[in-house]
C-alpha positions as protocol buffer text, in pm:
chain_id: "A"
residue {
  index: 1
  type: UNK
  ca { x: 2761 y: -1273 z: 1115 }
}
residue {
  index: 2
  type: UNK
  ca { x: 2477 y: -1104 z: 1325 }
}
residue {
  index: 3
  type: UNK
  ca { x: 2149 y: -1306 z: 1379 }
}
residue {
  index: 4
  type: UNK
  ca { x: 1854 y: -1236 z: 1155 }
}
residue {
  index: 5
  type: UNK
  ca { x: 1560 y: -1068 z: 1337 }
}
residue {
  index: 6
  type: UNK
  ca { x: 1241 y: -1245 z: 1288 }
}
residue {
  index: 7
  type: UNK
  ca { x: 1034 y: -1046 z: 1463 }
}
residue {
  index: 8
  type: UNK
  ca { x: 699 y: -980 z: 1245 }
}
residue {
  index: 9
  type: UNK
  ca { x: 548 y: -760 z: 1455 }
}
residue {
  index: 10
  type: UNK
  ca { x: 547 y: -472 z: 1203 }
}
residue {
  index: 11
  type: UNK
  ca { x: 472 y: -703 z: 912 }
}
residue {
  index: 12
  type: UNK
  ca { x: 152 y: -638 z: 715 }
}
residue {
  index: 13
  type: UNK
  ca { x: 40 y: -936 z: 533 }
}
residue {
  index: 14
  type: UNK
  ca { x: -96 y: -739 z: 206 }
}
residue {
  index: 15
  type: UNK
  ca { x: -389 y: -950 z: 118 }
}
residue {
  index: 16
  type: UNK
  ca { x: -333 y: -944 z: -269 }
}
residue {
  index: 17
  type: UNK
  ca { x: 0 y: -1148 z: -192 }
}
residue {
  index: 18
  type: UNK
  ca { x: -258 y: -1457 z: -148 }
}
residue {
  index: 19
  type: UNK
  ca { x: -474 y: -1380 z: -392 }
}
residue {
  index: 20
  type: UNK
  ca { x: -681 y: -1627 z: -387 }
}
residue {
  index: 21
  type: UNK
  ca { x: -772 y: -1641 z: -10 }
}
residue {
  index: 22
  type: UNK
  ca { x: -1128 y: -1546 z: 108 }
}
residue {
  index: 23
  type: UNK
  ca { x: -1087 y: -1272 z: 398 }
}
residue {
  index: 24
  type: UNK
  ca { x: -1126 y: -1523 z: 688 }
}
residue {
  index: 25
  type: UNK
  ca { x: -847 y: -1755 z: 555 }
}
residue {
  index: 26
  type: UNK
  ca { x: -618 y: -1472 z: 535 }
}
residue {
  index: 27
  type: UNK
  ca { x: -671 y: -1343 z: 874 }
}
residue {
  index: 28
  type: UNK
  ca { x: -619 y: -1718 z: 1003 }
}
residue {
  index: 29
  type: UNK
  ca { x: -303 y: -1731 z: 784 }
}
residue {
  index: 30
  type: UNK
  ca { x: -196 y: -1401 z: 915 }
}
residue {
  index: 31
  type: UNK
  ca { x: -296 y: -1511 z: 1266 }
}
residue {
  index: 32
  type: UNK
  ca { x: -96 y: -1814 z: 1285 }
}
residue {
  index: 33
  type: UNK
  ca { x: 224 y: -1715 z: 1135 }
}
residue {
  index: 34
  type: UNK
  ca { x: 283 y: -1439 z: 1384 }
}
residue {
  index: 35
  type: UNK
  ca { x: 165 y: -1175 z: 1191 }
}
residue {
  index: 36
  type: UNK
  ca { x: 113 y: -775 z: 1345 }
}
residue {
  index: 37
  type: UNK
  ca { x: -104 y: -658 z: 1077 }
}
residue {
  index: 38
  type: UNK
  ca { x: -299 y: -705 z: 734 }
}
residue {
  index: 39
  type: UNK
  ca { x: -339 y: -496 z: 426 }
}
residue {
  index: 40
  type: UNK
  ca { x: -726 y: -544 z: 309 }
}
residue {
  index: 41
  type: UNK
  ca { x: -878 y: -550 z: -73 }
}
residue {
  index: 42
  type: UNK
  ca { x: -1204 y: -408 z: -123 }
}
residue {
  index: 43
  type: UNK
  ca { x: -1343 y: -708 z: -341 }
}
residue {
  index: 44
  type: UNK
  ca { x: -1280 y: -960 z: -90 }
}
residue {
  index: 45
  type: UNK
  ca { x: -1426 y: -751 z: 220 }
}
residue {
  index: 46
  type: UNK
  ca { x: -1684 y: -696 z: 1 }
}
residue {
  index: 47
  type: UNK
  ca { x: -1767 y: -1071 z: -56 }
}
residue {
  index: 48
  type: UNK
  ca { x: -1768 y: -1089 z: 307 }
}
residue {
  index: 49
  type: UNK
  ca { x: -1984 y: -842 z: 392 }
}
residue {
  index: 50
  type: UNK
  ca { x: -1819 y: -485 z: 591 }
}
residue {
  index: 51
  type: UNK
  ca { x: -1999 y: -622 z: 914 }
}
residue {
  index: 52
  type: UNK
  ca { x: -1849 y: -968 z: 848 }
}
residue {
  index: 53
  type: UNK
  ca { x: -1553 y: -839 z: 756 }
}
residue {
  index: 54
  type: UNK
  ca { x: -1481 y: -585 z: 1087 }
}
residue {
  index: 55
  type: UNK
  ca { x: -1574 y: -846 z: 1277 }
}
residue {
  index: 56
  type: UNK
  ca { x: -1364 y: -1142 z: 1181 }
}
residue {
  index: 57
  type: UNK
  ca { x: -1082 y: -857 z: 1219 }
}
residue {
  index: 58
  type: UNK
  ca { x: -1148 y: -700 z: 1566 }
}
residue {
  index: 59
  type: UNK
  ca { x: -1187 y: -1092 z: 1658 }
}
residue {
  index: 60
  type: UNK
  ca { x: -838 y: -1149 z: 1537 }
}
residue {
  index: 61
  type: UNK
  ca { x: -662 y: -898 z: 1726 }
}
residue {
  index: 62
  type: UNK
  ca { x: -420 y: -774 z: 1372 }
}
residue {
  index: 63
  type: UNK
  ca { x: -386 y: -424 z: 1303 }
}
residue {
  index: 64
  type: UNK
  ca { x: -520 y: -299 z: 971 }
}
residue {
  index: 65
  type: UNK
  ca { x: -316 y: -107 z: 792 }
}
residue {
  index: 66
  type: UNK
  ca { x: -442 y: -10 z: 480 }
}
residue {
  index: 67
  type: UNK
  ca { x: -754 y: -60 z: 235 }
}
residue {
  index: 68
  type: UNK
  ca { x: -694 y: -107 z: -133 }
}
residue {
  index: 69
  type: UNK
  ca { x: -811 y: 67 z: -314 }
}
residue {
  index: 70
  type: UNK
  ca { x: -1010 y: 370 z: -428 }
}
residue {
  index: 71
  type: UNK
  ca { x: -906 y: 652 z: -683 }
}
residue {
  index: 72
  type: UNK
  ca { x: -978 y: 628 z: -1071 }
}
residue {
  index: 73
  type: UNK
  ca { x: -1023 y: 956 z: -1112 }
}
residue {
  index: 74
  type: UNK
  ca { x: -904 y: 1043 z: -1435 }
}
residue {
  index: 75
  type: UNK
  ca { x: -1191 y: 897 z: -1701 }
}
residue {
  index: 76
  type: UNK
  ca { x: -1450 y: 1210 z: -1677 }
}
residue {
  index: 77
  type: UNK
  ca { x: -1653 y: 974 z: -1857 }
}
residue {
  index: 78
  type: UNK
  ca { x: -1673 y: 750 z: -1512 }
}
residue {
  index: 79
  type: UNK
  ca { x: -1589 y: 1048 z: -1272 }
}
residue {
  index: 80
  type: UNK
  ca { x: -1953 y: 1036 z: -1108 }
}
residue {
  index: 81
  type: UNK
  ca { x: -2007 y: 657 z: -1025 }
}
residue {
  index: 82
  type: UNK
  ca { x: -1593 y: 693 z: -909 }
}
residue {
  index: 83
  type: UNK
  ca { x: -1694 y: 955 z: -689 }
}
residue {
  index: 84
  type: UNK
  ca { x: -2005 y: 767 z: -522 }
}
residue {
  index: 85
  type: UNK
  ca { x: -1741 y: 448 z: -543 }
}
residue {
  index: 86
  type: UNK
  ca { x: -1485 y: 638 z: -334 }
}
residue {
  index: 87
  type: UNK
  ca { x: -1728 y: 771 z: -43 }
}
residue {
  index: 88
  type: UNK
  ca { x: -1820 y: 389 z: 15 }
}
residue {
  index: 89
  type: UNK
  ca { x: -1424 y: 316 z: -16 }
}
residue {
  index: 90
  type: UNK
  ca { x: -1330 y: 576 z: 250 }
}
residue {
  index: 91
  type: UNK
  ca { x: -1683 y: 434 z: 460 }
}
residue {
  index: 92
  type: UNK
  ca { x: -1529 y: 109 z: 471 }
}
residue {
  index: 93
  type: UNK
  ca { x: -1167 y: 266 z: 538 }
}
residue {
  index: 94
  type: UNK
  ca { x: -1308 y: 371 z: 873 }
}
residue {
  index: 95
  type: UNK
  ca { x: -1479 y: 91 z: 996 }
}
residue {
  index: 96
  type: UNK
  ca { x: -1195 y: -136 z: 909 }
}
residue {
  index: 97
  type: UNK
  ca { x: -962 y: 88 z: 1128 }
}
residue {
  index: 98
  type: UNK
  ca { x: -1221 y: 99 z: 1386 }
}
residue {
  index: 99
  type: UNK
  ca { x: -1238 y: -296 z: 1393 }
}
residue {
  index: 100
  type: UNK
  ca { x: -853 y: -317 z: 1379 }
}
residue {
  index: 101
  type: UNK
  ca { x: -633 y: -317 z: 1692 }
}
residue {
  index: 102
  type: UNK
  ca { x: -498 y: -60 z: 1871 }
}
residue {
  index: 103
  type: UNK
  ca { x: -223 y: 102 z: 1640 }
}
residue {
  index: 104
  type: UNK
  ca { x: -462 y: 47 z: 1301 }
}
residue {
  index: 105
  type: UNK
  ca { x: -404 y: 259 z: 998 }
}
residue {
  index: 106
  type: UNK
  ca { x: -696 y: 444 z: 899 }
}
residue {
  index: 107
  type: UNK
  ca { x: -531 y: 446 z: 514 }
}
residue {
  index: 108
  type: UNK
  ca { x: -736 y: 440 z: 191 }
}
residue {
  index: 109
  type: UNK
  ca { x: -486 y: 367 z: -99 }
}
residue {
  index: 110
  type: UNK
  ca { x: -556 y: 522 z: -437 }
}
residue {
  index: 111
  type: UNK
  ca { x: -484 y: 365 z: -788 }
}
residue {
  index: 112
  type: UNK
  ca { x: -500 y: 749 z: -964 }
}
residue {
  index: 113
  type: UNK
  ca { x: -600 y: 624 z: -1299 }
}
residue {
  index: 114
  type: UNK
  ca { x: -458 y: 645 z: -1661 }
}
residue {
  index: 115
  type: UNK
  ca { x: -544 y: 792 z: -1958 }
}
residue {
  index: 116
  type: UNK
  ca { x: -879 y: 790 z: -2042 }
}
residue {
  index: 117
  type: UNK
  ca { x: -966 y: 575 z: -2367 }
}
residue {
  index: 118
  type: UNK
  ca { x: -841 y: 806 z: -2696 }
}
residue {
  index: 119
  type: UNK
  ca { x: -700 y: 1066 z: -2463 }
}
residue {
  index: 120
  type: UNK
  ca { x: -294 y: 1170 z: -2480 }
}
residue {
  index: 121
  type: UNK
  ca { x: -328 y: 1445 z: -2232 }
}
residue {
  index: 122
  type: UNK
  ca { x: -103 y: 1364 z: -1968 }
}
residue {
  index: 123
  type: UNK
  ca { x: -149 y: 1701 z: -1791 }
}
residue {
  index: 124
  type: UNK
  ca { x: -512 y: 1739 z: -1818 }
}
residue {
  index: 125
  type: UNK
  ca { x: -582 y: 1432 z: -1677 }
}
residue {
  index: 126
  type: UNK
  ca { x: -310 y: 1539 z: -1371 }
}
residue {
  index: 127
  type: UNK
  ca { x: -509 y: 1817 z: -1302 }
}
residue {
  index: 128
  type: UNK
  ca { x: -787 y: 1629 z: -1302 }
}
residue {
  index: 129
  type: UNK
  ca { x: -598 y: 1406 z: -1042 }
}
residue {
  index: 130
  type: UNK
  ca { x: -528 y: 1717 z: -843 }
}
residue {
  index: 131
  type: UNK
  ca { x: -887 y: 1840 z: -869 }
}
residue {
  index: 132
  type: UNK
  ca { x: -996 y: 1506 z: -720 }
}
residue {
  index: 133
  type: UNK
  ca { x: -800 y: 1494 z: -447 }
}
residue {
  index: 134
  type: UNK
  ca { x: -905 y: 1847 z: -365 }
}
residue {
  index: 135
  type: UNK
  ca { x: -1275 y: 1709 z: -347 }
}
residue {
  index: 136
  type: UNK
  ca { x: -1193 y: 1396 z: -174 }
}
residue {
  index: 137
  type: UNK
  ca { x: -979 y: 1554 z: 98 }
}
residue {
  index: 138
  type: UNK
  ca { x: -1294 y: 1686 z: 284 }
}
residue {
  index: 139
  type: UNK
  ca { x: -1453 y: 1327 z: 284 }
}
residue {
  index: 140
  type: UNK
  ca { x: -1169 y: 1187 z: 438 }
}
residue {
  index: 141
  type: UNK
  ca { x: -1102 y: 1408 z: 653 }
}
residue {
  index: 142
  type: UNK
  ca { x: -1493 y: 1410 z: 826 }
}
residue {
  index: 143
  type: UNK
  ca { x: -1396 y: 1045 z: 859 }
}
residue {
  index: 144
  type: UNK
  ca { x: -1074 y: 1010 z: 1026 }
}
residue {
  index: 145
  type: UNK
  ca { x: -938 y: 856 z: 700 }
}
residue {
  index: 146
  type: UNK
  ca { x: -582 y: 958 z: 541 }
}
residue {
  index: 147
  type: UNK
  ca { x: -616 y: 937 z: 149 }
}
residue {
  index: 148
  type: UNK
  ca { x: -272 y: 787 z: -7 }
}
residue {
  index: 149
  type: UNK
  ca { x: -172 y: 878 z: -298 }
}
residue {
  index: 150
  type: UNK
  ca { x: 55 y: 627 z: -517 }
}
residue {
  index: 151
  type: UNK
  ca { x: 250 y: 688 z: -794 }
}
residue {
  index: 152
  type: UNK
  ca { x: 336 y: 413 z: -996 }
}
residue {
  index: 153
  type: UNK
  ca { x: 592 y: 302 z: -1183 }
}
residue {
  index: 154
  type: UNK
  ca { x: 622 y: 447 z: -1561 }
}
residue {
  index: 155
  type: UNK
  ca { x: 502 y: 166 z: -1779 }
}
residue {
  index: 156
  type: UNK
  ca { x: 176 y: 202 z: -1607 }
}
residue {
  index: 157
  type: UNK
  ca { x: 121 y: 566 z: -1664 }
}
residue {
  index: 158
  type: UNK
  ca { x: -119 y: 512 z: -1946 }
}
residue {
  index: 159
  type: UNK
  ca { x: -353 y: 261 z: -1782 }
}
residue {
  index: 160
  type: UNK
  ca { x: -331 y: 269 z: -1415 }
}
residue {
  index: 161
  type: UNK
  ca { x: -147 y: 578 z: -1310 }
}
residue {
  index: 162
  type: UNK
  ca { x: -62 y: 913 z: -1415 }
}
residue {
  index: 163
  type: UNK
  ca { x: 165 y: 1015 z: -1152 }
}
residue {
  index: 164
  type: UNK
  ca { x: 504 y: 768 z: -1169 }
}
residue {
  index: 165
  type: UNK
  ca { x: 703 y: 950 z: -898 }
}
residue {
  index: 166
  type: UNK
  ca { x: 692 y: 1050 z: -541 }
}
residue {
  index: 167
  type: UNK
  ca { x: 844 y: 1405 z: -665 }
}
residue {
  index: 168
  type: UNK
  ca { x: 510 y: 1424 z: -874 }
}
residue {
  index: 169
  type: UNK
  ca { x: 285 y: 1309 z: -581 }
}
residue {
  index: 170
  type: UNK
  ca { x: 407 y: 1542 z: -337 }
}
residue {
  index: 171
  type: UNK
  ca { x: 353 y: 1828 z: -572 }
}
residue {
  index: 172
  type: UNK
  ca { x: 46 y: 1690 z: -627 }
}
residue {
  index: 173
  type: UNK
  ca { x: -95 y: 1724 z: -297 }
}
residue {
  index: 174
  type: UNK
  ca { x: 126 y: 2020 z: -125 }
}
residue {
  index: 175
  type: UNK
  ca { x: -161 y: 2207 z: -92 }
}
residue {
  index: 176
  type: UNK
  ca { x: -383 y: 1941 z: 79 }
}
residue {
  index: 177
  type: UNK
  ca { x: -338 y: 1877 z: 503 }
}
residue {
  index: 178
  type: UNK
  ca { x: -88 y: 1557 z: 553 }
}
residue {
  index: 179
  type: UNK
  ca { x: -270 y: 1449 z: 784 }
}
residue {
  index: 180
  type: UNK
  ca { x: -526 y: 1380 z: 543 }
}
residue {
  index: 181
  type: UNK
  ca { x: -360 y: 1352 z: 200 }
}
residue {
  index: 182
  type: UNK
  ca { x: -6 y: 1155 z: 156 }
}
residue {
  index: 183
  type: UNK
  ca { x: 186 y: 921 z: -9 }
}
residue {
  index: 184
  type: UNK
  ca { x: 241 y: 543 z: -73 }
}
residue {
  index: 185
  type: UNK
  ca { x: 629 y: 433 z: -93 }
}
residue {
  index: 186
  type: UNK
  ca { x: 598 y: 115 z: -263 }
}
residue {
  index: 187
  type: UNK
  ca { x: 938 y: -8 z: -322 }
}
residue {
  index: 188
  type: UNK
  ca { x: 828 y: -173 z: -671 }
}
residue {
  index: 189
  type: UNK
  ca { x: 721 y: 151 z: -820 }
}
residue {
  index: 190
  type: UNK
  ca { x: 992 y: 361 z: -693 }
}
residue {
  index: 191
  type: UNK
  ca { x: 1327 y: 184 z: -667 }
}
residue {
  index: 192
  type: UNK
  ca { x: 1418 y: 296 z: -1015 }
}
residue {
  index: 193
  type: UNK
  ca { x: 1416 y: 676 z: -956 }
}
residue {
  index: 194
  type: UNK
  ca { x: 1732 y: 893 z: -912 }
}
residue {
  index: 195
  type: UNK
  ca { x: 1596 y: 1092 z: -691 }
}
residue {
  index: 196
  type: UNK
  ca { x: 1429 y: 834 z: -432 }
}
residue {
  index: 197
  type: UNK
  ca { x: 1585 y: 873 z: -127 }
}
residue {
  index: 198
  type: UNK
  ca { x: 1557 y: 1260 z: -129 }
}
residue {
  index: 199
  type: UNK
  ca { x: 1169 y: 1265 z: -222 }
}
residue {
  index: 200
  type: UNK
  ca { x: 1165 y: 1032 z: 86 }
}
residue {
  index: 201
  type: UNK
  ca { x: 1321 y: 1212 z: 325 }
}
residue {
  index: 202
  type: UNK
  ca { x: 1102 y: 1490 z: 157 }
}
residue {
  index: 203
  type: UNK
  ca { x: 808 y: 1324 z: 211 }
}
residue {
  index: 204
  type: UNK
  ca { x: 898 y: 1263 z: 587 }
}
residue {
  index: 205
  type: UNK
  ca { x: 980 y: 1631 z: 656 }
}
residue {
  index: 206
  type: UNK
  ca { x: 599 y: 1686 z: 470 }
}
residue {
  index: 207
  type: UNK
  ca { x: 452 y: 1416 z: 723 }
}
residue {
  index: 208
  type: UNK
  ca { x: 335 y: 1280 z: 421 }
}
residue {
  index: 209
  type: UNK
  ca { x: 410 y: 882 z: 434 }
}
residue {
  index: 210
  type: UNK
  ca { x: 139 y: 700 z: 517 }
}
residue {
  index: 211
  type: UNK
  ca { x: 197 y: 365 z: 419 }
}
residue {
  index: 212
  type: UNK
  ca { x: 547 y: 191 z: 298 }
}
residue {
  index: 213
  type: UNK
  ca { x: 475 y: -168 z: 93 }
}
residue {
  index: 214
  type: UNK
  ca { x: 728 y: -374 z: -18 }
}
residue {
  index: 215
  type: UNK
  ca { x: 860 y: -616 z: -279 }
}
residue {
  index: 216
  type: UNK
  ca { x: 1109 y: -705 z: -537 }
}
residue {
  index: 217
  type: UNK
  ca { x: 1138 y: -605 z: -915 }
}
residue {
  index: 218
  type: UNK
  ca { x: 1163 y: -903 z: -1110 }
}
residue {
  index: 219
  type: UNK
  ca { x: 1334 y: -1001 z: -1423 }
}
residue {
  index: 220
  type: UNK
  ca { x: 1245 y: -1104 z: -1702 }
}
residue {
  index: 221
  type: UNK
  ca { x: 955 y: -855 z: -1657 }
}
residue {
  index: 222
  type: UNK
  ca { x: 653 y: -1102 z: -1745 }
}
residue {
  index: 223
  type: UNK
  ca { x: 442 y: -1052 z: -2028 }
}
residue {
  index: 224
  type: UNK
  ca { x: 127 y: -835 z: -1880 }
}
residue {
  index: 225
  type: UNK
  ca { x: 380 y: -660 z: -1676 }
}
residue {
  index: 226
  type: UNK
  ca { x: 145 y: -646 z: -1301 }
}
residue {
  index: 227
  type: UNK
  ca { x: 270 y: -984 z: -1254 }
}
residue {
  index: 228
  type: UNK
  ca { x: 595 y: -920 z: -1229 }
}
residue {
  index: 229
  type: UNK
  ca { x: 672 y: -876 z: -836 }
}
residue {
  index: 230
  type: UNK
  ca { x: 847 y: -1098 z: -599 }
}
residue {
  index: 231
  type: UNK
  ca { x: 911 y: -1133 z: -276 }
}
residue {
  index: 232
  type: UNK
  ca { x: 1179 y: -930 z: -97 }
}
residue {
  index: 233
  type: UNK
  ca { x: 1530 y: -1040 z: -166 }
}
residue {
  index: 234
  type: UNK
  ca { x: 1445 y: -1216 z: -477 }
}
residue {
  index: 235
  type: UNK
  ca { x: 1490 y: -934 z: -766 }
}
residue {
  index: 236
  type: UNK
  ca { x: 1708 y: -627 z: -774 }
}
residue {
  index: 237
  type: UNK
  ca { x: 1532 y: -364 z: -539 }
}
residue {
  index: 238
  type: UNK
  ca { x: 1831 y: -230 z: -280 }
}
residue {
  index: 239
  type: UNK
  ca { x: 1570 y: -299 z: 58 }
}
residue {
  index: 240
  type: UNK
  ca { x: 1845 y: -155 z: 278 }
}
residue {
  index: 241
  type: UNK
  ca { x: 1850 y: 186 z: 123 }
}
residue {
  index: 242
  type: UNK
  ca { x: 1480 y: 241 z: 104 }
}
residue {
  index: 243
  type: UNK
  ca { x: 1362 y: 95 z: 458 }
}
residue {
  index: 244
  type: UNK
  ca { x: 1700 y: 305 z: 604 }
}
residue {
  index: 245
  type: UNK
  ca { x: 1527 y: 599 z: 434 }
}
residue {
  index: 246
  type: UNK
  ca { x: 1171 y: 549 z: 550 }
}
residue {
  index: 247
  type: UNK
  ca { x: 1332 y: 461 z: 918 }
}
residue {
  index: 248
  type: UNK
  ca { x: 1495 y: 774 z: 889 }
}
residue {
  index: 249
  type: UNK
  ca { x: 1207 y: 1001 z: 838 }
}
residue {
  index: 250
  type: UNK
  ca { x: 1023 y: 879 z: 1149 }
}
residue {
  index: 251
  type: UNK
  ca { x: 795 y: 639 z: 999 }
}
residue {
  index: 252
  type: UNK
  ca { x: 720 y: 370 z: 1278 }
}
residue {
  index: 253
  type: UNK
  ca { x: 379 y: 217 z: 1092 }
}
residue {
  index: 254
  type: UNK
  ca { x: 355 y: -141 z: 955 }
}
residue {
  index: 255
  type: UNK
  ca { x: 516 y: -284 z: 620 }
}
residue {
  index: 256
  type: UNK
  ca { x: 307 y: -477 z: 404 }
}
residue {
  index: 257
  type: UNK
  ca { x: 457 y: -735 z: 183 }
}
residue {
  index: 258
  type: UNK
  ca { x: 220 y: -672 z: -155 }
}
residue {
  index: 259
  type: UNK
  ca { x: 329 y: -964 z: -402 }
}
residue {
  index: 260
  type: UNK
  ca { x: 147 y: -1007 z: -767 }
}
residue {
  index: 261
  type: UNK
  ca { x: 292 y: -1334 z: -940 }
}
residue {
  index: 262
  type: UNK
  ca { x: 130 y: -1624 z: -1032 }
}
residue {
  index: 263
  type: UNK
  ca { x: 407 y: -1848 z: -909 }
}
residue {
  index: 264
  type: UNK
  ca { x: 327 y: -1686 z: -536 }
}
residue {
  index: 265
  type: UNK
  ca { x: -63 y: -1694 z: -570 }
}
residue {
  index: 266
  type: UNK
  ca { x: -75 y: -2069 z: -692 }
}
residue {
  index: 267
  type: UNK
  ca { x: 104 y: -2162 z: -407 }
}
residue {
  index: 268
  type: UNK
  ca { x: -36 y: -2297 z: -99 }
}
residue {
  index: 269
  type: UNK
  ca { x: -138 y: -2013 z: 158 }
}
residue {
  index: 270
  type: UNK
  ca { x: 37 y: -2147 z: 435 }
}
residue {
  index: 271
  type: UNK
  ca { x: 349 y: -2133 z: 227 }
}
residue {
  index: 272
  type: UNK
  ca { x: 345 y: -1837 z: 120 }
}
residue {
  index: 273
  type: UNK
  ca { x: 284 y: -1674 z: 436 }
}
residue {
  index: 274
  type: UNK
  ca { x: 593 y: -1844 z: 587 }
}
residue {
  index: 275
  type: UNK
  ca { x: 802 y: -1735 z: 299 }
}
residue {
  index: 276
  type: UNK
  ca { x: 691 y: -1357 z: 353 }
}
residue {
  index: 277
  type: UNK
  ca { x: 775 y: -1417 z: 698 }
}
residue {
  index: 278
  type: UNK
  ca { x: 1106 y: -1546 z: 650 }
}
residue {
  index: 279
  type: UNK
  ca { x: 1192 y: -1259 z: 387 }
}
residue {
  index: 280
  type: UNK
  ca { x: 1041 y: -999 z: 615 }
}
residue {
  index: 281
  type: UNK
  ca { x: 1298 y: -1120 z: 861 }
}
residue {
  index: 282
  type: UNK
  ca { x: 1595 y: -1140 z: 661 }
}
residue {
  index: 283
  type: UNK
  ca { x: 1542 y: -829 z: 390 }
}
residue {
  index: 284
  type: UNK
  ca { x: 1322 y: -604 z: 634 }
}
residue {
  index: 285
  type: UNK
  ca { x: 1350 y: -602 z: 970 }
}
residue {
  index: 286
  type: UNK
  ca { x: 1755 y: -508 z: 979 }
}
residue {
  index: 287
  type: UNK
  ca { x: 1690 y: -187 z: 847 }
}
residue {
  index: 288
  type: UNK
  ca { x: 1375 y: -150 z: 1099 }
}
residue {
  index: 289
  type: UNK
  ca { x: 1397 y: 48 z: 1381 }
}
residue {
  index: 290
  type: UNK
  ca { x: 1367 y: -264 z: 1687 }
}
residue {
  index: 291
  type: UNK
  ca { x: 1084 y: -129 z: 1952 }
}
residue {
  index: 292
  type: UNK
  ca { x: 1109 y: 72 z: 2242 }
}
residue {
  index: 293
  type: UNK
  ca { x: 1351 y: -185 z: 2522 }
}
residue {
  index: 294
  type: UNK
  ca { x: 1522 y: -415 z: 2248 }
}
residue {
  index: 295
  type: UNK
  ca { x: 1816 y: -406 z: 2106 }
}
């Protein structure tokens, strides 16, 4: 049997995996395990102040690799305080990435928004998606930020997002530049489509991935239904296929291990931490490509 690689250097701590962690205790976390990057939430950079919050991570010497998140575009009822909410989201973006070290992806993830309240027009409020995305594009772009759009798994098409697969995404945005608009492969969201591994090598020939998160589909699916992630190796997502994919299309960024349970965020930090670690190493990193000189 072959040794498992435990290498974390291209393992993105996701803050919401630790939920309950202020910013500076999850870079110190993230620091001691080992850790090459960190996946930031808007609420708790936000507590700490941007400044604060750049600073404690250019101190740290981790990569940033995403921001979550902006988007909620689809309520028209909310579209003009979403619109001033995204500018400071993709502000923020960029002076995370700036702060980050070298290797830092400038990435703004968007949560697209379901149905408004009332509404059953799934392809109005797509369009209004796409219509978004058309305005935001220019933002990001002036910025140096790459917008990514996630689709989401089905059962949270009427409250969270409209678009449920990366076939739908890419369509989406084919008509925006890549190197400002692409997509999120979350493993959670997509695992469960036929067509998966195609729309990912799609989306690699598109230059379109911009971030790739990861973690398990759990059963019984908890009541609320967010809650129902785990870390990698523990549920029924086939990690092999889907990193092999990614791999394949060139994508050399980080990997963030994104986790919502409540098992994993009333657990101590430190323990969770080494338990990404550990899965990182033993569901992740075989299917990784190693770095340039090892084997």
């Amino acid at each position: 049997m072959s040794a498992v690689r435990t290498d974390t250097e291209r393992f993105s701590l996701n803050q919401a995996t630790i939920k309950r962690a202020d910013l500076a205790a999850t870079i110190d976390h993230a620091v001691a395990a080992g850790v090459g990057a960190v996946g930031l939430w808007r609420d708790r950079v936000a507590e700490a102040g941007l400044s604060e919050a750049a600073a404690r991570l250019a101190d740290s010497g981790l990569r940033f690799s995403s921001l979550c998140r902006g988007g909620f575009v689809t309520d028209p009822g909310t579209a003009d305080d979403q619109w001033k909410e995204n500018l400071r989201a993709l502000d923020e973006t960029a002076a995370l990435a700036e702060a980050g070290a070298p290797g830092s992806a400038p990435v703004l993830v968007l949560v697209l928004g379901g149905l408004p309240p009332g509404d059953r027009d799934l392809a109005a409020a797509r369009e209004r998606v796409r219509a978004a995305l058309r305005r935001l594009a220019p933002e990001a772009r002036a910025r140096g930020v790459r917008l990514g759009v996630e689709p989401m798994h089905p059962m949270f098409c009427a409250d969270r997002a409209v678009v449920s697969t990366l076939g739908q995404a890419l369509d989406l945005v084919a008509d925006l530049d890549p190197e400002t608009v692409g997509v999120v492969v979350d493993t959670y969201h997509v695992w469960w489509d036929p067509q998966v591994l195609p729309m990912i090598a799609r989306a690699g020939a598109e230059g379109r991935i911009v971030s790739y998160q990861v973690c398990d589909w759990l059963t019984p699916i908890p009541e609320g239904a967010l809650l129902g992630r785990g870390l990698p190796g523990e549920g029924h997502v086939d990690f092999a296929s889907l990193t092999r994919a990614v791999e394949a299309t060139g994508y050399r960024g980080d990997v963030e291990i994104e986790v919502f349970h409540q098992r994993v965020w009333d657990a101590p930090f430190a323990d969770v931490v080494r338990d990404c670690v550990r899965a990182f190493g033993e569901v992740i990193s075989p299917h990784l490509t190693p770095p340039a000189g090892r084997a």
